[in-house]
C-alpha positions in Angstrom: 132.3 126.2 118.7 132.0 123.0 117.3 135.1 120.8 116.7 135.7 119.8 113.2 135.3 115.9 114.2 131.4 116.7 115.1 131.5 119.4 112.5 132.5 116.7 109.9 129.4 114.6 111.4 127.0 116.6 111.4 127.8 117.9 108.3 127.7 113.8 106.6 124.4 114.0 108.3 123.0 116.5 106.8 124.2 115.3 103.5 122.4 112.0 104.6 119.1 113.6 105.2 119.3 114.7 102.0 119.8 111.4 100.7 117.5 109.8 103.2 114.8 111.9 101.2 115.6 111.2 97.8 115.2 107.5 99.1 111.5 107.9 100.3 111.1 109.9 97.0 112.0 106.6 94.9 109.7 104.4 97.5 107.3 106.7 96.0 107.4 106.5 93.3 107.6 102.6 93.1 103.9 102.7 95.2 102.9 105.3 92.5 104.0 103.0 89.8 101.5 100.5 91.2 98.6 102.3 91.6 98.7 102.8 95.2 99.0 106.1 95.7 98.2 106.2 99.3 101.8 104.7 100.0 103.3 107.2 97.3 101.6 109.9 99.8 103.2 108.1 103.2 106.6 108.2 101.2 106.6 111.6 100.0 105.7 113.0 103.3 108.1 111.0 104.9 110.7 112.9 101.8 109.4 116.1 103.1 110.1 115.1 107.2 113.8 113.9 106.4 114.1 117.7 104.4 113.0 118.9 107.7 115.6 116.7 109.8 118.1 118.3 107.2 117.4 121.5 107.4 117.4 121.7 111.0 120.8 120.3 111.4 121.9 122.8 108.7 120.3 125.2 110.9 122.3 124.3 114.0 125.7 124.0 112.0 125.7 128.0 111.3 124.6 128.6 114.5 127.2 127.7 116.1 129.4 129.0 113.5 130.4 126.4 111.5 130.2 126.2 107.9 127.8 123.6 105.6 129.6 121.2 102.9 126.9 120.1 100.5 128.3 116.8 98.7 126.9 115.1 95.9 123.0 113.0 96.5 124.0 109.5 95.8 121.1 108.1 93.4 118.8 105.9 95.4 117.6 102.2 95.3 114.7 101.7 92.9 114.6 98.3 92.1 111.5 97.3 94.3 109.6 94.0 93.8 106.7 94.6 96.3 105.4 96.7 99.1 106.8 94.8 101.7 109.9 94.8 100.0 109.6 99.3 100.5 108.9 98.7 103.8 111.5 96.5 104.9 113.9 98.5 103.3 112.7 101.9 104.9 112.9 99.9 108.1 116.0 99.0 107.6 117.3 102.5 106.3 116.0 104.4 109.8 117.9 101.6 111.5 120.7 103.3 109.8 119.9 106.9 110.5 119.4 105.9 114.0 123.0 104.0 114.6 124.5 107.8 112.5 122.4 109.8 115.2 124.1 107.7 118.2 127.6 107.9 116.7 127.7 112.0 116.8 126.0 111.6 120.0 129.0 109.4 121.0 131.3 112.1 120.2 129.4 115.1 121.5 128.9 113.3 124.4 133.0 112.4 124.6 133.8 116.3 123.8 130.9 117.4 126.3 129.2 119.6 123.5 126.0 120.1 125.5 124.2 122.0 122.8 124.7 119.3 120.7 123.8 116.9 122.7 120.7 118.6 123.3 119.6 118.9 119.5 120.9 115.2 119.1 118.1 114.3 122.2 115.2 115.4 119.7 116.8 113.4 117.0 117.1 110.1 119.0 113.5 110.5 120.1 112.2 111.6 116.5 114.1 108.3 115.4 111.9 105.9 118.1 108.9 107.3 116.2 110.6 106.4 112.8 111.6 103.0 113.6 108.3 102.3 114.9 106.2 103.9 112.0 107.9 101.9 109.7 107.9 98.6 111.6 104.2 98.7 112.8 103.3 99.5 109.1 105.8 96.6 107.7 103.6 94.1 110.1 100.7 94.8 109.0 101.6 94.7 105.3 103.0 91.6 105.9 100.0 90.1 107.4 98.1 91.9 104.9 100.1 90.2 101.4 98.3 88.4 99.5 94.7 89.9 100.4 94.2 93.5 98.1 91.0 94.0 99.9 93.3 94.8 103.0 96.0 96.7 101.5 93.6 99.2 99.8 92.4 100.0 103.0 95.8 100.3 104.0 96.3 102.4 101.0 93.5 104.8 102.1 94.9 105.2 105.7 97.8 106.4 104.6 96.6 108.8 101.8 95.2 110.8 104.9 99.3 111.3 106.0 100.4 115.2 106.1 103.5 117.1 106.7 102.9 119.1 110.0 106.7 120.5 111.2 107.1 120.4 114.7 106.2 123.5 116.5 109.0 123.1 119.1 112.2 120.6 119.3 112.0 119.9 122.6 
């Protein structure tokens, strides 16, 4: 049974993933807005992986018989000047995700809630692959501003992005 401090958590987390897609769903769009619909494609996948994070906590909440609290989606950020400008803010927003993983890992680690700390292992390795996703492509855009020729190609790379869940969580 789950305490109602990591309950609380992990329930804000959920909430978060929720919000963590509606983010990468207005990154999106922004790309889409400027013709580069390869970007839109990285950034709706990357909508459909944080569903996946969500659900999966949601998942683990009722199965240790706890109860999901849906709260309102706060609207996201849409105000984007540039593509670098998406990237360092989706940079910056799994920075955040990671630093809410390692605070419920605090506490199930504190409370000894080995089953939690367990799921929470998957999610602080999925979020090494985040951070670095989005920082190797914010390097290269960077390096890439100011010459099309290279951020079409870029463009084209990452139309070729798919969802593919994970098969196991271990």
């Amino acid at each position: 049974m789950l305490s109602e401090k990591l309950l609380l958590k992990l329930n804000d987390q959920v909430n978060f993933e929720f919000y963590s897609s509606y983010t990468y769903l207005s990154m999106a769009a922004y790309a889409e807005s400027i013709d580069l619909s390869g970007f839109a494609n990285f950034f709706r996948v990357q909508a459909q992986e944080e569903l996946f994070h969500a659900m999966k906590l949601y998942d683990y909440i009722f199965q240790k018989n706890g109860v999901v609290k849906l709260s309102e989606i706060p609207k996201p950020f849409s105000d984007y000047t540039s593509i670098t400008h998406l990237f360092e803010e989706g940079y910056k927003h799994e920075q955040l995700v990671t630093k809410k993983i390692y605070e419920i890992t605090d506490i199930a680690l504190e409370e000894k809630e080995h089953a939690t700390m367990s799921l929470l292992k998957w999610f602080i390795d999925e979020q090494v692959e985040e951070e670095n996703n989005f920082l190797t492509i914010l390097k290269k855009v960077k390096r890439f501003e100011g010459n099309s020729t290279n951020i079409y190609m870029l463009d084209e790379e990452l139309a070729k992005r798919i969802f593919t869940p994970p098969t196991t969580t271990a």
